[in-house]
Backbone as CSV, one residue per row, in Angstrom:
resi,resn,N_x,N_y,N_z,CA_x,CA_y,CA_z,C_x,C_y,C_z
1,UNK,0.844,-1.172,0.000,0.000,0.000,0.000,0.898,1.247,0.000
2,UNK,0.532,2.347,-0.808,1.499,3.745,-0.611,0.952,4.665,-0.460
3,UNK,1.783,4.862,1.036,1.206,5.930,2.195,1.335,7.608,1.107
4,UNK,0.109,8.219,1.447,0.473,9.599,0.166,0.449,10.364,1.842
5,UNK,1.440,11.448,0.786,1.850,12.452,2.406,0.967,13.928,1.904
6,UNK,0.263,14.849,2.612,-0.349,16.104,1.899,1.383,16.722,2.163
7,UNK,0.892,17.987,0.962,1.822,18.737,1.239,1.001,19.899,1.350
8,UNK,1.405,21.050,2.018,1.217,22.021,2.901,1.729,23.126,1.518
9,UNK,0.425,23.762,0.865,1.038,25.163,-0.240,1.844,26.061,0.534
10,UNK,2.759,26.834,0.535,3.591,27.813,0.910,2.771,28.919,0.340
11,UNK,2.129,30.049,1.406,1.552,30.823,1.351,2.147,32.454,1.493
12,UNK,1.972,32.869,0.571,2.268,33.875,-0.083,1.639,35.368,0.483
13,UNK,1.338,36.169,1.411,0.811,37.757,0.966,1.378,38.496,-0.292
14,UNK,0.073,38.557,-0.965,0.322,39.539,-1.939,0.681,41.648,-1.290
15,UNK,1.750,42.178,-1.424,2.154,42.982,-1.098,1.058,44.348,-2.080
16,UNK,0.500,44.824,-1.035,-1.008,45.553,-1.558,-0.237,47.245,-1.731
17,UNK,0.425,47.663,-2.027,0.543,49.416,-1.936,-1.062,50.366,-2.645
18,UNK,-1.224,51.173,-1.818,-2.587,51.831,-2.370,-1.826,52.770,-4.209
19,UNK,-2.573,52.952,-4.886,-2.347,53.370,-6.124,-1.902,55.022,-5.176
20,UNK,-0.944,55.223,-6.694,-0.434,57.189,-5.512,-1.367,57.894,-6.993
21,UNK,-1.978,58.822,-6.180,-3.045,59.771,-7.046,-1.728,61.037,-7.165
22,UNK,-2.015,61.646,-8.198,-0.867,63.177,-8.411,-1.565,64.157,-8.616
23,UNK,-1.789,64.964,-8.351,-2.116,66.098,-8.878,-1.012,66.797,-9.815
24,UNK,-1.820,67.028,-11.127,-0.694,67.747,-12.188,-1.330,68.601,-12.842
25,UNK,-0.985,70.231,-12.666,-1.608,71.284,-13.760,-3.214,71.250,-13.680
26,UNK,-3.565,70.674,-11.643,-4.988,71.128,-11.601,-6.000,70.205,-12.179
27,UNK,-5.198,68.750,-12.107,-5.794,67.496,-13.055,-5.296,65.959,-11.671
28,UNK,-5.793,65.534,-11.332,-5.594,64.400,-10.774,-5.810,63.116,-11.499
29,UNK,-4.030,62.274,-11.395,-3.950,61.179,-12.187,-3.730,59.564,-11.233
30,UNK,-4.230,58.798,-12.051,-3.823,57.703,-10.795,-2.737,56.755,-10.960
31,UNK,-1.728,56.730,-10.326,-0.609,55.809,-10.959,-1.002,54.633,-9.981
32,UNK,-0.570,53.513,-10.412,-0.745,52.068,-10.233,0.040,52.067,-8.429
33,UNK,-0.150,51.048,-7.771,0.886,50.502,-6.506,1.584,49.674,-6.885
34,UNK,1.389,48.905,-8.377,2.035,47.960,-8.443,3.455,48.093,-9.470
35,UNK,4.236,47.382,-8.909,5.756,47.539,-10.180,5.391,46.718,-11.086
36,UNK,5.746,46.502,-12.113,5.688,46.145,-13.078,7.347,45.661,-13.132
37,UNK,7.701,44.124,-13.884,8.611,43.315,-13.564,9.340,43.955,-14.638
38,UNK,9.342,44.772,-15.660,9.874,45.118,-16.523,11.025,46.462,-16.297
39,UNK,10.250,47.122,-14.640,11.486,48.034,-14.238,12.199,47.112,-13.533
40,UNK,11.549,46.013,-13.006,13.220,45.546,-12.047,14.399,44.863,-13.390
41,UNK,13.874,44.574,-14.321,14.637,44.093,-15.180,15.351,45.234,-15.889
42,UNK,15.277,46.235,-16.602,14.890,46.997,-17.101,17.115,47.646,-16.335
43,UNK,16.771,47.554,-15.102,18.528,47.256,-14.536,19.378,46.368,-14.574
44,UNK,18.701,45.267,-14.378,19.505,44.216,-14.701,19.941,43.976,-16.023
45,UNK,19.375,44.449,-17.098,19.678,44.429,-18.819,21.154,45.240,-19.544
46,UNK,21.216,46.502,-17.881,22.071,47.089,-18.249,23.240,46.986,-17.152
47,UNK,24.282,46.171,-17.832,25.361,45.518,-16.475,26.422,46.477,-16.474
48,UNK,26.224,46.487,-15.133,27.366,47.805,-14.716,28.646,46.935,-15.228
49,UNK,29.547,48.671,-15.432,30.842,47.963,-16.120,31.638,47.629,-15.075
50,UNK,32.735,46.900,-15.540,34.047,46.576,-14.828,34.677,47.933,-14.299
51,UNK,34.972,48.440,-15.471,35.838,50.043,-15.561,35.471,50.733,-14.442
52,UNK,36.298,51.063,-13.186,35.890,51.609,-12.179,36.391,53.442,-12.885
53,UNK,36.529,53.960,-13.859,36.712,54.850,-14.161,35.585,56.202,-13.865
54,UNK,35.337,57.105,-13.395,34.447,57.506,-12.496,33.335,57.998,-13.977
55,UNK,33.521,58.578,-14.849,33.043,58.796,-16.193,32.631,57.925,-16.756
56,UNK,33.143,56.713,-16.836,32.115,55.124,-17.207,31.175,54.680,-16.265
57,UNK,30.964,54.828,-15.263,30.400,54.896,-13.695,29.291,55.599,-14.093
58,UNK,29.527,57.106,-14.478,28.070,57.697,-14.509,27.884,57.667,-15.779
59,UNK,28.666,57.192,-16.598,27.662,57.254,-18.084,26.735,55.861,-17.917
60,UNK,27.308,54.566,-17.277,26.200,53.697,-16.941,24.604,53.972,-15.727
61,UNK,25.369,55.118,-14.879,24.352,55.200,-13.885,23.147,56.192,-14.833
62,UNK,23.437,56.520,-15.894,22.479,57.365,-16.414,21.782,56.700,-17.649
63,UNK,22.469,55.761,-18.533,21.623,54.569,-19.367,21.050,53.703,-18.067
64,UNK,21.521,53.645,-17.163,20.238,53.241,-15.999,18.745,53.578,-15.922
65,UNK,19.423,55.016,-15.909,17.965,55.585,-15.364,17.131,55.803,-16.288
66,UNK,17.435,56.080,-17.426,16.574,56.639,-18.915,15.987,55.132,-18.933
67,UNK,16.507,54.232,-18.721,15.725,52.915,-19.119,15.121,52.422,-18.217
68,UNK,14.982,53.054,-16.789,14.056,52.736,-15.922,12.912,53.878,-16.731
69,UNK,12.906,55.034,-16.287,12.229,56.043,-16.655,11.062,55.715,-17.687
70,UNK,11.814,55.341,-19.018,11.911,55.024,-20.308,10.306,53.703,-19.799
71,UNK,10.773,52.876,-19.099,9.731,51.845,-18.555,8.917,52.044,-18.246
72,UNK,9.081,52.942,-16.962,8.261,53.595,-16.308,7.170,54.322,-17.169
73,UNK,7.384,54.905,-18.086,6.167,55.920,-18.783,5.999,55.188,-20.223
74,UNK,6.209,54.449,-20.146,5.018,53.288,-21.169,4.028,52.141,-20.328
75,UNK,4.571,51.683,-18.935,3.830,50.871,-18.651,3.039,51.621,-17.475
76,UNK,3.763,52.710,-16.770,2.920,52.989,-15.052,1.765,54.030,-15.562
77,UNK,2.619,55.117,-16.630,1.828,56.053,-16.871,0.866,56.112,-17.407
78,UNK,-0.279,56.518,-16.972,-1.587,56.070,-17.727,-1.924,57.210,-19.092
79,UNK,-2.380,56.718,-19.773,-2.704,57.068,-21.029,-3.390,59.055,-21.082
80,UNK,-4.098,59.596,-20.500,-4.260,60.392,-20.047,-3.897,61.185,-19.530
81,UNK,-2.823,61.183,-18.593,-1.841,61.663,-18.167,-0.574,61.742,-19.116
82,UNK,-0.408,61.048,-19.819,0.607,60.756,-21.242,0.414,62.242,-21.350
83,UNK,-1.167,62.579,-21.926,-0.983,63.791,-22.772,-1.254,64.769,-22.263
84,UNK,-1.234,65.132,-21.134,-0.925,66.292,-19.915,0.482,66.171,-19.895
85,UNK,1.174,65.390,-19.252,2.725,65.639,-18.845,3.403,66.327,-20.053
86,UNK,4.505,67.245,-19.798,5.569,67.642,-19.954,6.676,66.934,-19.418
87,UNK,7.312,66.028,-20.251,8.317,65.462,-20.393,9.463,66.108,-19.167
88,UNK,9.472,67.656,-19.120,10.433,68.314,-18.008,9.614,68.025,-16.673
89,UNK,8.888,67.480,-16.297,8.271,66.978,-15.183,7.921,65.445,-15.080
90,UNK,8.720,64.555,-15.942,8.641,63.339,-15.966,9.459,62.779,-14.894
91,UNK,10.657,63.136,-14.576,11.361,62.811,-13.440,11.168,62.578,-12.123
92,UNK,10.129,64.325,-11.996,9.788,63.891,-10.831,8.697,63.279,-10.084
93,UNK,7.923,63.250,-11.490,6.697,61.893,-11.775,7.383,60.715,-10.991
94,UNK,7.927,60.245,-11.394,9.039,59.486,-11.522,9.510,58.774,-10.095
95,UNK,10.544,60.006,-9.144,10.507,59.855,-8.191,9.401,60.015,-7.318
96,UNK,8.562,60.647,-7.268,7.861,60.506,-6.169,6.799,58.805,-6.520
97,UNK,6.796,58.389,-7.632,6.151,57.205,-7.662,7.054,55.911,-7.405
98,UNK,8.549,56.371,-7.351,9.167,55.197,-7.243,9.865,55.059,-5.408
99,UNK,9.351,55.997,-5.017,9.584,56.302,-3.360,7.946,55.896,-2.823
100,UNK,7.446,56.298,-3.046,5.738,55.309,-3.152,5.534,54.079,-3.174
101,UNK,6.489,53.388,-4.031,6.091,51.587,-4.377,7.401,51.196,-3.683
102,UNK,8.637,52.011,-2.894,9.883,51.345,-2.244,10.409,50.910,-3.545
103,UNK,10.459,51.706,-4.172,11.303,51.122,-5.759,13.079,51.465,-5.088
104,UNK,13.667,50.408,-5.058,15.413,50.588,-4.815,15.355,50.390,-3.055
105,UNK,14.193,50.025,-2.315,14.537,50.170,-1.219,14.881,48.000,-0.567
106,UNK,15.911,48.097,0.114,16.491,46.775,0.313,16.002,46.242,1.328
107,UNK,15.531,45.167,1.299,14.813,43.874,2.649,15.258,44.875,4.119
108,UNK,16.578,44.746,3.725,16.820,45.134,5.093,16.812,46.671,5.748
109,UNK,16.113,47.445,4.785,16.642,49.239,4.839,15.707,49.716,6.139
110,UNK,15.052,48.379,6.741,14.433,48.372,7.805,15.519,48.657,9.626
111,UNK,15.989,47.860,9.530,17.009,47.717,10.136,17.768,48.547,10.852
């Protein structure tokens, strides 16, 4: 006879952030809580160099960010807001939505 054993699912919380509302130019927009797997990748695509040369350093830390950014306002930004924003206020779109969802913040920044 063969004894069957249950196994026990490993249970998961889904990590809930409320959507961050903006006010822009007297217009309220709603950006998502959720990341989208395409900014965490989106760094990883672009591998920091070897060259500890301080000028190769920030020319990578800045194809960083245009390709987070770059992510960021095709997938977070909603369609509506597309055509309100000014591009010179995309940044700080930007940051304040990526300090909102703990975008860059580490397990342990608790600590």
């Amino acid at each position: 006879m063969t004894e069957t054993t249950a196994v026990k699912a490993l249970q998961i919380k889904a990590k809930s952030r409320p959507a961050l509302v903006v006010e822009y130019d007297g217009t309220e927009y709603t950006l998502p809580g959720r990341i989208p797997a395409e900014i965490l990748t989106a760094q990883a695509q672009n591998k920091k160099p070897k060259n500890p040369a301080k000028d190769v350093q920030e020319q990578w830390q800045r194809e960083v960010g245009v390709a987070l950014v770059d992510t960021f306002y095709a997938l977070v930004v909603p369609e509506n807001f597309k055509s309100a924003l000014d591009m010179e206020d995309l940044g700080a779109v930007f940051e304040a939505w990526s300090e909102h969802v703990g975008l860059g913040e580490s397990k342990d920044s608790g600590n």
